[in-house]
Backbone as a ProteinNet text record, in pm:
[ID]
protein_1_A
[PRIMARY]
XXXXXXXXXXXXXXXXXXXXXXXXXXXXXXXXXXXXXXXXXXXXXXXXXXXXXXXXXXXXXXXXXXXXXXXXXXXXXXXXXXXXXXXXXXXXXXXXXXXXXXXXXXXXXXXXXXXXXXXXXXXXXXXXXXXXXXXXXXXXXXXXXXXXXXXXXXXXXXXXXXXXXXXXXXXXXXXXXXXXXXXXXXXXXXXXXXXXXXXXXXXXXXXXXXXXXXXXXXXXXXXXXXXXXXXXXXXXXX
[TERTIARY]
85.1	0	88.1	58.7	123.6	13.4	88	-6.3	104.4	3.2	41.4	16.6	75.9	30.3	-94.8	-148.3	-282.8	-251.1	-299.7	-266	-313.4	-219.8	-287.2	-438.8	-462.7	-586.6	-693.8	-696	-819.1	-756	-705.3	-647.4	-777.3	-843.7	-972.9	-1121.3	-1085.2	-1155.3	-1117.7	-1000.3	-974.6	-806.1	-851.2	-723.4	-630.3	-657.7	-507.5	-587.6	-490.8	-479.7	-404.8	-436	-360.2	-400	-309.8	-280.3	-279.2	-346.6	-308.1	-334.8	-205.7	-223.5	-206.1	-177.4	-170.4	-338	-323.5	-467.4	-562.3	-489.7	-524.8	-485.9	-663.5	-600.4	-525.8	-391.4	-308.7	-385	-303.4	-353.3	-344.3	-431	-412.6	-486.4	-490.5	-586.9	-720.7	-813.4	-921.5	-955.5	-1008.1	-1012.4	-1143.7	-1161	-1319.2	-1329.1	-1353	-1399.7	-1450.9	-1533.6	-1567.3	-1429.9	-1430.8	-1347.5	-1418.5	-1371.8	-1388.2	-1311.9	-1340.4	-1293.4	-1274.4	-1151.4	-1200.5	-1121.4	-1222.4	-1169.9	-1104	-1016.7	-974.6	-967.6	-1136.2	-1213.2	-1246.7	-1231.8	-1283.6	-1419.4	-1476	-1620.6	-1556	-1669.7	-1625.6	-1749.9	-1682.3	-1786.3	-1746.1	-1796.6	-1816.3	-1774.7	-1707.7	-1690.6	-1698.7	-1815.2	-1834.9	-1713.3	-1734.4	-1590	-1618.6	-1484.4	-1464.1	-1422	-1441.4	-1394.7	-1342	-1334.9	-1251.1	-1152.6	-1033.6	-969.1	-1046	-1065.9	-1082.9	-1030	-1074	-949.2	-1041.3	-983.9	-1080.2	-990.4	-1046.2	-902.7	-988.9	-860.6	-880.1	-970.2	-1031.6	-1067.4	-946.1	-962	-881.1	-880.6	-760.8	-764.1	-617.5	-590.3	-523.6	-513	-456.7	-420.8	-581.8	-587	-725.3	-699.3	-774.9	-719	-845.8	-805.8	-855.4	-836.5	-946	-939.9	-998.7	-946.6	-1002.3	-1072.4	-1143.9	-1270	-1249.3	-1212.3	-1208.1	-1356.1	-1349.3	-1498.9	-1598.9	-1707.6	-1801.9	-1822.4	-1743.7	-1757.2	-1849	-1849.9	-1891.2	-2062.5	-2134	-2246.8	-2255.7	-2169.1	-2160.1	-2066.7	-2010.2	-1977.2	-2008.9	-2136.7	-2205.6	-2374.7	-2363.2	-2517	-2597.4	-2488.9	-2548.7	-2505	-2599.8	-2553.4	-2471.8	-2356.1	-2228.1	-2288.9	-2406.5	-2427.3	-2536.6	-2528.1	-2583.6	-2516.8	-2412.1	-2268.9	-2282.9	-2272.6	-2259.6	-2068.6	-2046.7	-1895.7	-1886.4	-1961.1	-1905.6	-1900.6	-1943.6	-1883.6	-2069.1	-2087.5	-2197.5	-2148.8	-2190.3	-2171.4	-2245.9	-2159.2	-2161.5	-2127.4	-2251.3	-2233.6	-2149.7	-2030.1	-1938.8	-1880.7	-1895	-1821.2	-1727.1	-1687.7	-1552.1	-1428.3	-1325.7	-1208.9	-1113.9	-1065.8	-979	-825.4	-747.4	-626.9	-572.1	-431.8	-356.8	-371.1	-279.7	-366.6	-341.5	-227.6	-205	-269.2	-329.3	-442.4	-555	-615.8	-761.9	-732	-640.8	-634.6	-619.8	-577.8	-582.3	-732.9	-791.5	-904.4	-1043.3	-977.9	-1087.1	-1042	-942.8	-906.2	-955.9	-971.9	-1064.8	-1189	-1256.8	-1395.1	-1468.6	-1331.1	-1357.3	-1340	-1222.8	-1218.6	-1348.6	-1363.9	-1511.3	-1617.9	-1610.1	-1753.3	-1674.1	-1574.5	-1497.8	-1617.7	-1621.6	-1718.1	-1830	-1883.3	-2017.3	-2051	-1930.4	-1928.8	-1959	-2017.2	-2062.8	-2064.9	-2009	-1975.1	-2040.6	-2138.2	-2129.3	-2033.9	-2038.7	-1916.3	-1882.8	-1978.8	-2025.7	-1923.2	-2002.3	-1942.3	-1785.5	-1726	-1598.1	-1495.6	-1573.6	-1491.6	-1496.7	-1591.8	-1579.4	-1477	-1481.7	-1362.6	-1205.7	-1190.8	-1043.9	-1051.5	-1135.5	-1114	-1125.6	-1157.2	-1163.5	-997.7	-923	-833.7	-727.5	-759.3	-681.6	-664.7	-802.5	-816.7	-854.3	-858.6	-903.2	-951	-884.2	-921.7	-1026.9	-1087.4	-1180.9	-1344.5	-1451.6	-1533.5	-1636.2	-1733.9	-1813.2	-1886.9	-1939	-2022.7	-1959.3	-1789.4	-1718.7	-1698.6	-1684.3	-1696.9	-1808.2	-1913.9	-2011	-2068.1	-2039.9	-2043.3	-1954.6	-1851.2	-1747.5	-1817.3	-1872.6	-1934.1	-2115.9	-2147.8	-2308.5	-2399.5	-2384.5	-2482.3	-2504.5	-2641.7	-2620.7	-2548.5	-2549.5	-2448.1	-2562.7	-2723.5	-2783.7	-2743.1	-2785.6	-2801.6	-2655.6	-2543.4	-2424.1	-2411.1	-2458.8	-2482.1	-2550.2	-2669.5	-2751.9	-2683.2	-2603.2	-2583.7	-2451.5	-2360.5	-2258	-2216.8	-2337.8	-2370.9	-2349.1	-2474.6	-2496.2	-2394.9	-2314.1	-2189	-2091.8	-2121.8	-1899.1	-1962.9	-2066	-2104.3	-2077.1	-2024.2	-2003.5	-2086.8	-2094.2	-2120.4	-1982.9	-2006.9	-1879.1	-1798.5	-1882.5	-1785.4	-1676.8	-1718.6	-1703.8	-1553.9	-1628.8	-1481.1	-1405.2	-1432.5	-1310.2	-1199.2	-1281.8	-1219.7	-1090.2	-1172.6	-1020.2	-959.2	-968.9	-854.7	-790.6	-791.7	-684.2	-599.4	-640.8	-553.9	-473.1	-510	-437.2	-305.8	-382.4	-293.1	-164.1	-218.5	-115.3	-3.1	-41.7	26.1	80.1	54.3	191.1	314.5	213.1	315.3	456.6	416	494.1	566.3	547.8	627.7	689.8	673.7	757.9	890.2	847.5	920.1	1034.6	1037	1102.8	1202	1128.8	1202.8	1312.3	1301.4	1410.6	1508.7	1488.5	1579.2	1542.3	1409.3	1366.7	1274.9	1279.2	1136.9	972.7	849.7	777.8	676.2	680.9	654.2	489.5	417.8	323.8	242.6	245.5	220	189.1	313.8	289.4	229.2	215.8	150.4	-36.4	-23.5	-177.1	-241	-164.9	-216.9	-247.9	-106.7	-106.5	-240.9	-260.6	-394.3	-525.7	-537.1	-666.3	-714	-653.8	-672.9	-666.1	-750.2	-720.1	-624.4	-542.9	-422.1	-384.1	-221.6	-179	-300.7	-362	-425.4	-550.6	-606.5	-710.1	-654.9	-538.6	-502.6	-462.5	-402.1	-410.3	-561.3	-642.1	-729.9	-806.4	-791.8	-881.3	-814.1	-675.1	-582.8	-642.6	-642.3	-690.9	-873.6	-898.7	-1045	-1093.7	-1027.8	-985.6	-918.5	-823.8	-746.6	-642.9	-710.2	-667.4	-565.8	-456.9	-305.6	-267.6	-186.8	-131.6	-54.4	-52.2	9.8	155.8	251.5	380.8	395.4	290.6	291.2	233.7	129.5	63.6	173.4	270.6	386.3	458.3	515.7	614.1	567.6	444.3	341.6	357.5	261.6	292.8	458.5	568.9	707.1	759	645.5	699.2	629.8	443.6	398.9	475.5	527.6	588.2	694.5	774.7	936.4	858.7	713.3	733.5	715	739.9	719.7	623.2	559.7	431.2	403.6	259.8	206.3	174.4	198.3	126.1	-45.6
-119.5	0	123.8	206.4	400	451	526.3	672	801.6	859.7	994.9	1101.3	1208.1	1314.6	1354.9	1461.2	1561.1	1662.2	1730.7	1810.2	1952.1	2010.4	2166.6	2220.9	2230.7	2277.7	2197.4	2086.8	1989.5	1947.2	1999.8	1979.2	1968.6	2055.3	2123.2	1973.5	1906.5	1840.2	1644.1	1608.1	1504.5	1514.9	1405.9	1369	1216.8	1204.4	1094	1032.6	1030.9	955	799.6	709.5	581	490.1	409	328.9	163.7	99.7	-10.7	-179.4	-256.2	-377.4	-501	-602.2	-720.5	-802.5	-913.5	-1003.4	-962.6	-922.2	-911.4	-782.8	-725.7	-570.4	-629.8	-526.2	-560	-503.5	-575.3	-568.3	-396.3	-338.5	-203.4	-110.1	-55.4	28	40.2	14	77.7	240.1	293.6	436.1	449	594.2	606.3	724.4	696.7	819.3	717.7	795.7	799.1	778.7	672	654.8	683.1	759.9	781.3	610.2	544.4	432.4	438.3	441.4	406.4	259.6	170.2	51.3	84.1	-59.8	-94.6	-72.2	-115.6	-51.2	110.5	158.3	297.4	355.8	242.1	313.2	330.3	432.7	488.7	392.5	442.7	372.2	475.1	457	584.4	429.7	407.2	318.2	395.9	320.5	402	361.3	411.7	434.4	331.8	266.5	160.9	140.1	41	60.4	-77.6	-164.6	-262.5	-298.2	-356.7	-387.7	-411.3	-366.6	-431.1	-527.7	-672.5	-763.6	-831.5	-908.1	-987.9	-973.5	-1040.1	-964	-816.6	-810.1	-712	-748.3	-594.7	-660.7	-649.1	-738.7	-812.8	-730.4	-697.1	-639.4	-507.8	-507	-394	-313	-174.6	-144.2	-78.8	-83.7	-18.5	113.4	242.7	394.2	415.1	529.5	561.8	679.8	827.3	942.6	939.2	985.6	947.2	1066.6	1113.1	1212.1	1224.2	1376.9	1407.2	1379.8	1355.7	1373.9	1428	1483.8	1556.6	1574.7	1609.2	1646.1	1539.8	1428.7	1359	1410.8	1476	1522.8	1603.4	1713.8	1837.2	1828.7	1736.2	1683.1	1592.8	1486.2	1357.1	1352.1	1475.4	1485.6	1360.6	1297.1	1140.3	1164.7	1127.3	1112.2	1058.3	1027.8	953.2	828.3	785.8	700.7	641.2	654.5	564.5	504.2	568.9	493.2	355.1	235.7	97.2	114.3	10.7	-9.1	-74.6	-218.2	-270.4	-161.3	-39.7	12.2	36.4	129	172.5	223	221.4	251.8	455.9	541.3	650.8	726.8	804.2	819.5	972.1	915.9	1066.8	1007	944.5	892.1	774.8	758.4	655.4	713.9	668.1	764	676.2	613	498.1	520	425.1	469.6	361.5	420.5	399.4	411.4	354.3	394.6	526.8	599.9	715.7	864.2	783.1	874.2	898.1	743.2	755.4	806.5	811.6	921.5	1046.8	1097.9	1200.4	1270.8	1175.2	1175.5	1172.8	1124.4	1116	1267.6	1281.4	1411.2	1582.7	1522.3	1636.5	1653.5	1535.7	1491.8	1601.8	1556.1	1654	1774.7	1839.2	1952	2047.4	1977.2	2020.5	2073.2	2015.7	2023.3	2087.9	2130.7	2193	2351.7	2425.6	2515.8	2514.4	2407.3	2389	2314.5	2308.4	2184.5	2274.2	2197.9	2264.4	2189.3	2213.1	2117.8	2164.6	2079.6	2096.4	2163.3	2272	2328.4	2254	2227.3	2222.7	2078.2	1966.9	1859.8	1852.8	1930	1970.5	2018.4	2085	2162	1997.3	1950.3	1839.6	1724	1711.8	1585.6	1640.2	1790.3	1823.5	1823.9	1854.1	1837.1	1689.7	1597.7	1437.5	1400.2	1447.9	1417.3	1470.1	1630.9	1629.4	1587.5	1594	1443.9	1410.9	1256.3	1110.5	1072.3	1138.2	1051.5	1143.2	1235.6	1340.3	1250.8	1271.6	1249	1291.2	1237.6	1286.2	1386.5	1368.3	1516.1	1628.3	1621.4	1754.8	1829.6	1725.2	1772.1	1851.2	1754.5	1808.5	1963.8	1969.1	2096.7	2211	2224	2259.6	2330.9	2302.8	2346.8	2421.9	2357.1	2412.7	2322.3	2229.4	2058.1	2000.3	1913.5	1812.9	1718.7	1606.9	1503.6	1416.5	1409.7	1410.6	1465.6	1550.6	1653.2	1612.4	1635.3	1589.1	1424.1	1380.6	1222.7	1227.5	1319.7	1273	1340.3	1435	1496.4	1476.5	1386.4	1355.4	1183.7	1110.2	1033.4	1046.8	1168.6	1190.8	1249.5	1315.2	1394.4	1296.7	1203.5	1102.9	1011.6	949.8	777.7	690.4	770.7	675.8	746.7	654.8	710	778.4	913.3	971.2	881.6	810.4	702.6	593.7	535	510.2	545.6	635.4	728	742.7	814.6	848.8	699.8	567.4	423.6	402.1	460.8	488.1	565	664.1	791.7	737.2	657.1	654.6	523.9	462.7	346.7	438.2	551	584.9	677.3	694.5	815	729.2	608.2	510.9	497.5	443.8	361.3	465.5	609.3	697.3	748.5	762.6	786.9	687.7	495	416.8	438.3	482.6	534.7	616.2	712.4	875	771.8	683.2	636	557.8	495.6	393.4	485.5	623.7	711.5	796.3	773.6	810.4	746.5	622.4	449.8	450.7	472.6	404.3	331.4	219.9	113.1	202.7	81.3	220.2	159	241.4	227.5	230.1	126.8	126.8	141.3	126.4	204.3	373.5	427.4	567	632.1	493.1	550.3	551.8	420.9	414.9	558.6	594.2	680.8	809	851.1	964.8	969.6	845.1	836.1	788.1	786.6	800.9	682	589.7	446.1	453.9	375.1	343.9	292.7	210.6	155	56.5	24.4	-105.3	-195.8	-292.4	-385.9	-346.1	-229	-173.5	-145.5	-86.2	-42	-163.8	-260.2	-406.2	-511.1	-469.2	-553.8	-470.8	-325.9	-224.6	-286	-282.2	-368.3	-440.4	-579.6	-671.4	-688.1	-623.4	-596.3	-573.4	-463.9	-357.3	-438.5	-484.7	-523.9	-715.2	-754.1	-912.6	-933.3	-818.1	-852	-777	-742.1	-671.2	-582.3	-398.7	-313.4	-359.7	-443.2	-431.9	-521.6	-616.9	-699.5	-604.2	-488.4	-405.3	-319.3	-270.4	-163.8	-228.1	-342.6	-398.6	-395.9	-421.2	-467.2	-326	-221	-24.4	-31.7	-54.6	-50.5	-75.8	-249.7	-274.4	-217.5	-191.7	-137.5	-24.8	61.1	207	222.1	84.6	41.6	-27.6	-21.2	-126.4	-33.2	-102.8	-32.3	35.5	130.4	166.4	55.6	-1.1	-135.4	-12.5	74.1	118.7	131.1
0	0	0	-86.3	-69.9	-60.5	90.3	61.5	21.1	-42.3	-114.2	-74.7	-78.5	-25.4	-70.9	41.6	-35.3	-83.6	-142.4	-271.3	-130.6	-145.4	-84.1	-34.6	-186.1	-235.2	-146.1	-134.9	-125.8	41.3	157.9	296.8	362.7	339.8	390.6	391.9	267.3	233.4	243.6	202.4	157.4	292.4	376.5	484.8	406.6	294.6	261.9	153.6	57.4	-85	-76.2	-172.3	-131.7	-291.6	-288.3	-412.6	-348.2	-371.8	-298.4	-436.8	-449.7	-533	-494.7	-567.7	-488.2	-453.8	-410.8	-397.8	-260.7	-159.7	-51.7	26.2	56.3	151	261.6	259.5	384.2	555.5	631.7	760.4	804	855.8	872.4	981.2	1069.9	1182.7	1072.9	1123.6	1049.3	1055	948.3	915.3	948.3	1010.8	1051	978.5	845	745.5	560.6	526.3	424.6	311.7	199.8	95.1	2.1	-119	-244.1	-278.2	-360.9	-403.8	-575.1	-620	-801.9	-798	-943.5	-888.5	-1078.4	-1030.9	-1176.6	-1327.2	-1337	-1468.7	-1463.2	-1319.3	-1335.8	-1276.7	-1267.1	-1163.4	-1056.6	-970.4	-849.1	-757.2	-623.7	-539.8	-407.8	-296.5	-194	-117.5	3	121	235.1	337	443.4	576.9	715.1	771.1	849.6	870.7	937.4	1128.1	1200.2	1304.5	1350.1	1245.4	1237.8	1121.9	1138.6	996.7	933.1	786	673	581.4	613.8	538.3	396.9	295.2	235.3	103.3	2	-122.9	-210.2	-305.5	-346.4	-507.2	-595.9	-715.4	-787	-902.7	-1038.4	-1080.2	-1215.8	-1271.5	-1287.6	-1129.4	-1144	-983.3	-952.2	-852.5	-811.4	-655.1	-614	-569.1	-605.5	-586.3	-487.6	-356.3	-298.3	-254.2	-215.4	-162.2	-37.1	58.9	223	276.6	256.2	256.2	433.9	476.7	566.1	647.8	718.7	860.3	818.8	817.3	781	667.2	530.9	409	302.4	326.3	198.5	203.5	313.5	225	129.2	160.8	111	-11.5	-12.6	-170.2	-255.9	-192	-223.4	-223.3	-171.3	-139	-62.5	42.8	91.9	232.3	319.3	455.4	482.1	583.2	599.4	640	700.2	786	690.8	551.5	461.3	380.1	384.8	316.4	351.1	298.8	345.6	350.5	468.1	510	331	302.6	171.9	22.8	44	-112.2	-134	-190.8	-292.3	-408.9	-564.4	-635.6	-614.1	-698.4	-706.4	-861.9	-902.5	-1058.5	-1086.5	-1071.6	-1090.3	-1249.6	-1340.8	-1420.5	-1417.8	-1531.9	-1517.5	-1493.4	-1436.4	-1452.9	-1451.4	-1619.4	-1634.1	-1659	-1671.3	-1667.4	-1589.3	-1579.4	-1480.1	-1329.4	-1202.9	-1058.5	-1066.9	-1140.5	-1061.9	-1144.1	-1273.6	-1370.4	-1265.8	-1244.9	-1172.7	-1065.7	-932.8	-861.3	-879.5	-988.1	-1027.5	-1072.8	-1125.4	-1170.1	-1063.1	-958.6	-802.3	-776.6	-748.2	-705.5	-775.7	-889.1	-988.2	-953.6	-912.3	-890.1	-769.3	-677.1	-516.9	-589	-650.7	-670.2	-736.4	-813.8	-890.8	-767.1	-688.2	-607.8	-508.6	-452.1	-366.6	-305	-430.2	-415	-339	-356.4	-319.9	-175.7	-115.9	-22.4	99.1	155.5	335.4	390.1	549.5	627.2	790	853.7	1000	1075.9	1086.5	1153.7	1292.4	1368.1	1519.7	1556.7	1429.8	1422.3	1390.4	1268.6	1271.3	1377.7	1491.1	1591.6	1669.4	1685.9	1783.9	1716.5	1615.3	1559.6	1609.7	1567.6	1563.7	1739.4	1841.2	1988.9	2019.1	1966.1	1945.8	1930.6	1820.6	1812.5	1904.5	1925.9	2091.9	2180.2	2206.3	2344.4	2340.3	2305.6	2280.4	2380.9	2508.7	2632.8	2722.4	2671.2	2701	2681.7	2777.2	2737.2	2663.2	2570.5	2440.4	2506.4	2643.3	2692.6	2682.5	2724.9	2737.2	2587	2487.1	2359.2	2313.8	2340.8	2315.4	2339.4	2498.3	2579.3	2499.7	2469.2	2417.1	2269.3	2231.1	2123.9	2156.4	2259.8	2274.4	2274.8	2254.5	2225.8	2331.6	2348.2	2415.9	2420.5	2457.8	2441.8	2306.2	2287.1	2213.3	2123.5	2121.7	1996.6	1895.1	1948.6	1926.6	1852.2	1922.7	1851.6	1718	1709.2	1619.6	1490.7	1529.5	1407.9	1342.6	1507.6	1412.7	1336.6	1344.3	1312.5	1180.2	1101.2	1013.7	903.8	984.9	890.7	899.8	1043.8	998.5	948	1012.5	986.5	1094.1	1215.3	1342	1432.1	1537.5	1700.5	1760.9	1805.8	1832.9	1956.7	1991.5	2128.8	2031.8	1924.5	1811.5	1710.3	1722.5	1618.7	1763	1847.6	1942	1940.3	1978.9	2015.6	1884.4	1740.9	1639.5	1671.8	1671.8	1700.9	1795.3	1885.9	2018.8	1927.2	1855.1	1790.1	1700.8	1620.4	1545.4	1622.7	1747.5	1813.5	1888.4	1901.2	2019.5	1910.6	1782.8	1658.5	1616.3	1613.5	1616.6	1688	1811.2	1886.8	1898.4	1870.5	1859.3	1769.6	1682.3	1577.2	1577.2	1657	1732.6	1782.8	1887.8	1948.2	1843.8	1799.5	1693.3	1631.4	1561.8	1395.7	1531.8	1731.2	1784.1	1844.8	1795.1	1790	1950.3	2006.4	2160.5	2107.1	2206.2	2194.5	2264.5	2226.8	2239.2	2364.4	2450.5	2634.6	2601	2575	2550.6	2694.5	2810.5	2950.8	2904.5	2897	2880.6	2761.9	2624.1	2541.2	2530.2	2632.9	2638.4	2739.4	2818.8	2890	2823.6	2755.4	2668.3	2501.2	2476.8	2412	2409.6	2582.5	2601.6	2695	2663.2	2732	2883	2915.9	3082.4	3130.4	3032.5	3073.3	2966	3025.6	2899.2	2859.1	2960.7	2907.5	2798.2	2830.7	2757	2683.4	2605.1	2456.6	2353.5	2473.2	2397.2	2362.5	2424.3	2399	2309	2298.3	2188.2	2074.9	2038.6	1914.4	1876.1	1978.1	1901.4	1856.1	1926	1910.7	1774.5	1718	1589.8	1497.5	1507.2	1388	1383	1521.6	1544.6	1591.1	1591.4	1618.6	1739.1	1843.9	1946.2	1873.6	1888.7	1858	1816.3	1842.6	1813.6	1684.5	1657	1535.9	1396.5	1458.1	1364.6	1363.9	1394.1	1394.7	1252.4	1285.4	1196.2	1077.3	1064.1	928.8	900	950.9	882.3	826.1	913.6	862.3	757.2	722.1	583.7	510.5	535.5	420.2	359.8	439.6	458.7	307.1	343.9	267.5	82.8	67.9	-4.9	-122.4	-236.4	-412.7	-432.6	-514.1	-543.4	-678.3	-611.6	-712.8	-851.1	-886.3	-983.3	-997.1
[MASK]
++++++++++++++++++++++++++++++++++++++++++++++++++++++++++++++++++++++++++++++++++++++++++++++++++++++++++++++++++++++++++++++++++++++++++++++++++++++++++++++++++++++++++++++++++++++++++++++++++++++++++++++++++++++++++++++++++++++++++++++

């Protein structure tokens, strides 16, 4: 799997581009956001957000291209609630966009741009994701509060803009936040104190960040480290 950078322009909108080939999606944290998907032949499809690995193989044919549609946005660029998105893929009539992987990403990426204009986003819900990712280990009322919401009100609406229950999305963000920080640790040749990392992202403690792992993705954080390492090192499948 590569990911690619985001293009400037589209920061606002689209949090990570990716190319991925081979028979089988590799082992990976699950993403709690909306995918733009182009497959092979070129149809598009919308994938809703995940809170477990996604494993199973891939389609024939060729490399699978993907745009990772920031939090809130895919209404306001899809005209579809987030939380109608099916996790397995819906088809979506933006055209074909064939080619090569790194045409049709190019070609997803036009897609967003086009509608860039027109896009509106829950603000309310936006302020609460980027304080989600601050503190992971904060509870959904204080978020909520933090903006003006009930802890209701808050649910119902951010259901609708991510596609999760914000208890939900928070339980990713602390996997994504632990699985970096391990990585902070590593790129400064220290091993990574998963004690102090569970605390620092939210967890009640070691055993709870290990059993959220395997919960999420089947493996214990230090087996999912090695696996990101190699994906990190490997070729772009084209």
């Amino acid at each position: 799997m590569t990911e690619l950078p985001v293009p400037a322009d589209l920061a606002r909108l689209v949090v990570g581009c990716w190319i991925v080939g081979g028979a089988a999606a590799p082992r990976a944290l699950p993403q709690p956001a909306v995918d733009l998907l182009v497959m092979p032949d070129g149809r598009c499809r919308l994938a809703g957000p995940e809170t477990r690995c996604r494993q199973g193989p891939l389609p024939k044919g060729g490399a699978l291209v993907g745009v990772r549609l920031r939090p809130g946005t895919v209404t306001g660029l899809f005209g579809v609630a987030a939380d109608e998105v099916p996790l397995a893929g819906a088809p979506i009539e933006v055209g074909r966009l064939p080619g090569t992987a790194q045409a049709r990403l190019a070609g997803a990426l036009a897609v967003v741009r086009a509608r860039a204009g027109q896009c509106r986003v829950d603000e309310r819900v936006r302020e609460v994701v980027a304080f989600m990712h601050a503190a992971p280990g904060a509870p959904v009322a204080r978020h909520a509060a933090e903006v003006g919401l009930s802890e209701r009100q808050l649910r119902r609406r951010f259901v609708v803009a991510v596609g999760l229950r914000p208890k939900a999305y928070i339980r990713v963000v602390r996997l994504h936040e632990a699985l970096a920080a391990a990585q902070s640790a590593l790129a400064r040749g220290e091993p990574p104190q998963w004690a102090n990392i569970a605390a620092s992202s939210g967890f009640y403690d070691q055993s709870h960040l290990l059993a959220e792992f395997r919960e999420a993705v089947g493996v214990p954080p230090n087996t999912l480290l090695r696996d990101v390492r190699f994906l990190q090192a490997s070729p772009d499948p084209g």
